[in-house]
N, C-alpha and C positions, 0 to 999 in steps of 0.2 A: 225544536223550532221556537223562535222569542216570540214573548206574546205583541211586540212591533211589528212581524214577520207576519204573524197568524192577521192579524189587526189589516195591512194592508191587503193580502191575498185575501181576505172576508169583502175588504172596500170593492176589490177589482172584479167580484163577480157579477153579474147583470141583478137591478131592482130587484126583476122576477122571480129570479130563485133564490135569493135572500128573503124576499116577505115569506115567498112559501118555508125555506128554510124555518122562517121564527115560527111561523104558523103549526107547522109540523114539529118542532120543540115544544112548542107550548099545549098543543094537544097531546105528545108524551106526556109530558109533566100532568095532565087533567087527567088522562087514563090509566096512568100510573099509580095516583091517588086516590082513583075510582076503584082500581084493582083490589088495590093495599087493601082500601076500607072492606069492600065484598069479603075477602080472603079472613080477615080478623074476623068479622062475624061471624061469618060460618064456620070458622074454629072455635069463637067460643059457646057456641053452640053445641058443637060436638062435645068439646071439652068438660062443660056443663053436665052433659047424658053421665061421661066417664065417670068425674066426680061424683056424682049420686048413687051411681052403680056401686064406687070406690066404700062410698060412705056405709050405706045399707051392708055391703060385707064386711066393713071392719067393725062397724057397731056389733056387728053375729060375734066375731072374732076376741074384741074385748072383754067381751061381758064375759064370753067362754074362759078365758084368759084369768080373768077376776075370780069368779066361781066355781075355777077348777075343773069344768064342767071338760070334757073328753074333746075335742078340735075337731077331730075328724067326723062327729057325730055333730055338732054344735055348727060347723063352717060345712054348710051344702053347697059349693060351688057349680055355677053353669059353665058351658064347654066356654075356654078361655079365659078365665077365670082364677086364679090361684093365692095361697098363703101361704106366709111362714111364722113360725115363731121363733123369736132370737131373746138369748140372756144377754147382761150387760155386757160379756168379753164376746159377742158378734157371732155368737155359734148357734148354731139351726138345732132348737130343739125338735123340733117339726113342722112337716110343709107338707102341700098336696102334692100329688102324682104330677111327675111332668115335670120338674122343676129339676136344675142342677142343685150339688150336694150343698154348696155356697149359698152364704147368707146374700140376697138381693142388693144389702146396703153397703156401701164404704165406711170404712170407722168414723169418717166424718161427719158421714151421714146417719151414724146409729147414734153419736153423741146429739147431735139435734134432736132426733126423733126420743131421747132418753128427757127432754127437758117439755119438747112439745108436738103436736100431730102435723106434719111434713108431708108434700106431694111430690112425687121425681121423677122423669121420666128417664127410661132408657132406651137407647138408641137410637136415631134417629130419621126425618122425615125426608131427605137426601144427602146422602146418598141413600139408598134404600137398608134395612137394618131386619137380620135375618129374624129375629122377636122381639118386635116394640113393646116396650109393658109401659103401665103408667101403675107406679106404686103412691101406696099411702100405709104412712109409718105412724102409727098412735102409740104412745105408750102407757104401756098396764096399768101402772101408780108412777102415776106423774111427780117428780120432785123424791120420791124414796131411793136409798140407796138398794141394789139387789144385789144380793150375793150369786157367784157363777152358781149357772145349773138351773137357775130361775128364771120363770119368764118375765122379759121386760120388755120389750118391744112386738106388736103384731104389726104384720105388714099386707095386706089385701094389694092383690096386683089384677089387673086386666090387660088384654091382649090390645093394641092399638092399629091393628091392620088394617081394619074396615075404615077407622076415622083419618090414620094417611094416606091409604090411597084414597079417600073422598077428596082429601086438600090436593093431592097430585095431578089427581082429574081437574078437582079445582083451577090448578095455576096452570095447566096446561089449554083449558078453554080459555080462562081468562087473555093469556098471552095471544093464543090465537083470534080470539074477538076484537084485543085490541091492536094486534096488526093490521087486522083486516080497515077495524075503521083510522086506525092513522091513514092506512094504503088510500081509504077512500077519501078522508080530508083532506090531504096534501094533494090529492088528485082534485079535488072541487075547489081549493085553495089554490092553487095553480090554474084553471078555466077563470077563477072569479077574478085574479092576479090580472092574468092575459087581458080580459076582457075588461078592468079597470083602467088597465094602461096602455090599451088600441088607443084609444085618442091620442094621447101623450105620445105615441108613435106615428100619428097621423100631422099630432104638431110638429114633429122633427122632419117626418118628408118634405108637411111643407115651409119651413126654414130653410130646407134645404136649397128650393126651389127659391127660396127669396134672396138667399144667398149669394145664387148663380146668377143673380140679378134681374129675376122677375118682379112686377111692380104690380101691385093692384090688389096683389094677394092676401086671401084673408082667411082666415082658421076657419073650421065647419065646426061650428061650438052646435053639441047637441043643447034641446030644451031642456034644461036642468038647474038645478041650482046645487047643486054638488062642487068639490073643490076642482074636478077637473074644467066643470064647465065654466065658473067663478078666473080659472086661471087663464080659459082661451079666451075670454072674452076680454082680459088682460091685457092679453097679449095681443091682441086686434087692434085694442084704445092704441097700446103701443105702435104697433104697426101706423094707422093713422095717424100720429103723432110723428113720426118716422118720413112718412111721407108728406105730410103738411110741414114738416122742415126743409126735405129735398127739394120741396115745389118753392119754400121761402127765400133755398137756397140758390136756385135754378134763377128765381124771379131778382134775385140780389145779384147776380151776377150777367143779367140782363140790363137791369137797370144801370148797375155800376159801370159796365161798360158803353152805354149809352149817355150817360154820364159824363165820363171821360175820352169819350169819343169829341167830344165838342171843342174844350181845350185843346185835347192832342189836336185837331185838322186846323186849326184856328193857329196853333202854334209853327206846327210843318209850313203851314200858307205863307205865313210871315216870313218863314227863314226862306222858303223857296222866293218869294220876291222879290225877298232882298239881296238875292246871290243871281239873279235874273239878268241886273244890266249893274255899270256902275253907281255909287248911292255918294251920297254927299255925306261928310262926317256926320252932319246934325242929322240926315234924315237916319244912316247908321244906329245912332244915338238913338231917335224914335222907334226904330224898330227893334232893336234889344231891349229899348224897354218898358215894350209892349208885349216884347217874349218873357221879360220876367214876373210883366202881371198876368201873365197866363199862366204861367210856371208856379207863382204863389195860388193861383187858384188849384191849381192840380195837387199841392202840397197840403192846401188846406181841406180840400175834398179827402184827399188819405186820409189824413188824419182825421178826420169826422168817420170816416170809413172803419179806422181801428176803435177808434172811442166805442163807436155802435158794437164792438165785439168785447167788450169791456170783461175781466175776468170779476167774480165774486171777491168780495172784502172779507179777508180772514179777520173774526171779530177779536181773536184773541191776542192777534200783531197787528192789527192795524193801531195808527196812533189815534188819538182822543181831540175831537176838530171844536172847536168852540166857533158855532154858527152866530153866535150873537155879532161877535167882531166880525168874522167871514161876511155878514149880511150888510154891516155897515160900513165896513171899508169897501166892500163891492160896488154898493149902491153910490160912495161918496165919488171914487175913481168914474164910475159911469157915466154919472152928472159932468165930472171934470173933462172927461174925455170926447161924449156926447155933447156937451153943451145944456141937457135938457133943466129945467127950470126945475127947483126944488117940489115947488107944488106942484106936477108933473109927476115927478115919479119920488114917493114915499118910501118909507121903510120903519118899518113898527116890530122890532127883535124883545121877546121877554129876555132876563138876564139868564144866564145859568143853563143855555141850550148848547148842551154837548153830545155829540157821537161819537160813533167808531166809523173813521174810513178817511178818504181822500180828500184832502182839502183841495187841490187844485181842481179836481172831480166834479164837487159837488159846487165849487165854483163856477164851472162851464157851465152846470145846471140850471143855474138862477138866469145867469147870464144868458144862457140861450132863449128861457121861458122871458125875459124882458126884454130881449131881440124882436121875440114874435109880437108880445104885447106892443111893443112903439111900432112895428113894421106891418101889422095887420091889426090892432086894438085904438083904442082912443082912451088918451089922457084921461083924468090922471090914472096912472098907475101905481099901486099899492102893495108892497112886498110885505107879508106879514109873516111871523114866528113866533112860536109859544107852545106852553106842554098842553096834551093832552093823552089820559092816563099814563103807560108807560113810552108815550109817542113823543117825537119832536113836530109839529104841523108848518110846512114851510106855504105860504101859498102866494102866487103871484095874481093879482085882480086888474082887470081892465073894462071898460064901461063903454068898448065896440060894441057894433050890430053882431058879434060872435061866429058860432061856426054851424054849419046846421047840421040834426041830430042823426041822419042820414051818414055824414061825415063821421062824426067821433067816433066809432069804433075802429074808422081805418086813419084817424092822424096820425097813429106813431108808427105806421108802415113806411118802410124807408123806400124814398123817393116818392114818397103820395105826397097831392098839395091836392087842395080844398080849389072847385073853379075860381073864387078871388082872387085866389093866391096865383095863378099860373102868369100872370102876366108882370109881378113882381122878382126881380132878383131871390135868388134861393135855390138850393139843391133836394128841398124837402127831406132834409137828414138832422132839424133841429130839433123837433119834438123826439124823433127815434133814439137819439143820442141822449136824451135827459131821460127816458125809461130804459132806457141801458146802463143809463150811472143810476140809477133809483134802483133798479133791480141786483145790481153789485152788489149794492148798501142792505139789500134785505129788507129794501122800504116795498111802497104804493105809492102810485102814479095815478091821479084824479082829474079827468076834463070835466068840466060842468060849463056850460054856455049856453044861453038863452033858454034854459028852462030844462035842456038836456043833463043827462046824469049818465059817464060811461069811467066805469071802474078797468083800468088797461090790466092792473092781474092783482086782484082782490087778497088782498091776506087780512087784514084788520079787521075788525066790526065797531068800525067808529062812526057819527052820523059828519057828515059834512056841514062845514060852519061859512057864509060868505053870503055877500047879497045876492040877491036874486037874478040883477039885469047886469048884463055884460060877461065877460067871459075870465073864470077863478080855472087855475091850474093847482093842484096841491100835490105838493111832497109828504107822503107820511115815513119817517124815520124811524127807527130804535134809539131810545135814549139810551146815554153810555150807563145812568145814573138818574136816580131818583130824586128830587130836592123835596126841601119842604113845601106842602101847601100853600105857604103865606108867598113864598119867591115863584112859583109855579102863577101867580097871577097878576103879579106885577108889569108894565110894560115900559118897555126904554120906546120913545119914539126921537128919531133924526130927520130934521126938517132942514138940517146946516145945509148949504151949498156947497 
């Protein structure tokens, strides 16, 4: 199986028994290591007892070796217990009872033991070994050469029975202990699993349930502050947020069709009257094109309609809008088009204010904020721009009685109008449309009026700059670019007609 194979069929199991899965590997691995360690100790422990035993009988055995002294009088060995003596060509000069005819060591291993004192064990600890010895090779005169017939190597052995089967015993609890507690952590790993992610499955029910198109519904976030509970409480804000759209979008499509309801019957009326009896060419004339200024109002409602759904400015393809000119050729066309007197309506642009985004966009922008200003403000009105830290600050000012503080959180709801305004012409869709091109832009939308301060959707931490009385709308932008300090406080003011 590829390990891409292994990799998804590992993906496609549940949470559940994946955590426990890890959990259950990595307590292998802990007891495994826990085992290991136990197991070496207590060998060398044992191990320890042998070599000392080993040592005390070959020291009896050299020295007898050395001084000629008789082996079998000299080496008193206890039950299990044994020696040999070997010359340099590997031949048993003498051994104790119990032992086969054969020298204990391999020529390899008598040439080592010929240079220096060697431990070795024979047979081993599994499979099971019908006489484990643990030998020690000393030799007589170290570094001398010995002629055959001589003794040159002693070898002390002991029997290793008791000390394997203590390690066999050993690794057999061991292993059993630690199945038992894997068996038990994967089991309490699994309960604590379950019972981490009941909620996480209490959130999927009720998704489920919201799904299917229940409204209202909200996660049962236990008291916590853990990540489960951190995450339903998440996902609630969500939910609300979800539904304060629906409800936006329910109330947008209320309105819109109320809206639009007006032209439409205004328009049907016309044509039905005019097809009622016969009509005279001019009055004909009258009424088509009475139907077309109902018709350009329907057109123009769309289209404030799509504007308010504005998609976001990709800052990295959108082109680069020089606001300086955009402010002053707006302002000069509006005069020209308007009629209004220069003193009237101002325009104060620093040089060198550029963005990223839509120049016709953020045109309708200005333009709609000095719409309101002359249709609900009092002269003069003041368009001003210039940097602040990495910001472009557009702000439009007017020197009306304002909007009251009550209102400004709900101006830029589409189709809301402030009680002054209801008896004026307007769809109440121009403030909404300019924090909908604002919002594109990745900018901040600012009403301040009469002493009121309402931030429509706060990203900056910049303080607000305008005077006090009458009512300042500000644009805050991303500049595309940085200029210098000295150009960043210069100002172009246009007072032409």
């Amino acid at each position: 199986m590829s390990r891409r194979r292994r990799r998804v069929l590992w993906s496609r199991l549940p949470l559940r028994v994946r955590l426990v899965a890890g959990f259950a590997a990595a307590m292998l691995v802990v007891l495994t290591g826990a085992g290991a360690f136990v197991y070496l100790r207590v060998r060398y422990a044992l191990d320890l007892r042998l070599d000392q035993d080993l040592a005390a009988q070959s020291a009896q055995l050299t020295d007898a070796a050395r001084t000629g002294t008789p082996l079998p009088t000299a080496a008193r060995t206890a039950p299990g217990e044994y020696w040999q003596l070997l010359d340099a060509g590997n031949h048993v000069l003498a051994a104790s009872p119990g032992l086969p005819a054969d020298s204990l060591l391999t020529p390899e291993q008598l040439d080592q033991a010929l240079r220096r004192p060697m431990r070795v064990d024979r047979g081993t600890l599994l499979p099971i070994s019908p006489r484990p010895l643990r030998l020690y090779a000393v030799p007589v005169q170290p570094g001398a050469t010995q002629a055959a017939g001589q003794p040159a190597v002693t070898v002390a052995a002991v029997r290793r029975d008791q000390r394997d089967e203590a390690l066999r015993e050993l690794i057999a609890q061991l292993a059993l202990a630690n199945l038992a507690a894997l068996a038990i952590a994967s089991l309490v790993g699994y309960r604590l699993a379950r019972a981490a992610l009941a909620p996480v499955e209490r959130y999927r029910s009720e998704a489920a349930r919201i799904a299917t198109g229940a409204t209202g519904v909200r996660l049962a976030v236990p008291a916590t502050d853990d990540e489960i509970a951190r995450l339903g409480r998440t996902l609630n804000d969500m939910l609300a947020a979800q539904d304060a759209a629906l409800e936006r979008e329910r109330q947008f499509i209320n309105d819109a069709s109320h809206e639009l309801r007006t032209p439409l019957t205004l328009l049907a009326t016309e044509l039905e009257l005019a097809l009622r009896r016969p009509r005279t060419t001019a009055e004909l004339e009258r009424t088509i094109r009475d139907a077309a200024a109902d018709t350009a109002d329907l057109i123009a409602l769309a289209d404030a309609l799509l504007t308010v759904g504005a998609q976001p400015v990709q800052d990295d393809t959108a082109p680069t809008v020089d606001l300086t000119a955009l402010l002053t050729d707006l302002v000069g066309r509006y005069r020209s088009t308007t009629g209004t007197d220069p003193d009237m309506l101002r325009c104060q642009a620093g040089p060198e204010l550029t963005v990223r985004g839509d120049a016709s966009r953020l045109g309708r922008a200005v333009t709609n904020l000095i719409d309101n200003a002359l249709r609900y403000g009092a002269p003069p009105i003041t368009v001003t721009a210039g940097h602040i830290d990495a910001l472009v600050r557009i702000t439009v000012h007017d020197t009306g009685p304002g909007m009251s503080a009550a209102f400004l959180p709900h101006a830029v709801e589409r189709f809301r109008r402030a009680d002054t305004a209801r008896t004026s012409p307007g769809t109440g869709l121009g403030l909404p449309i300019v924090d909908a091109i604002v919002r594109a832009h990745h900018g901040e939308l600012r009403i301040c009026s009469a002493g009121a301060h309402h931030r429509v959707n706060p990203r900056f931490d910049v303080p607000c700059q305008h005077e006090p009385r009458g009512t300042t709308l500000t644009m805050l932008l991303p500049r595309d670019h940085v200029e210098d300090g000295d150009k960043s406080r210069q100002t172009v003011t246009d007072n032409s007609p």
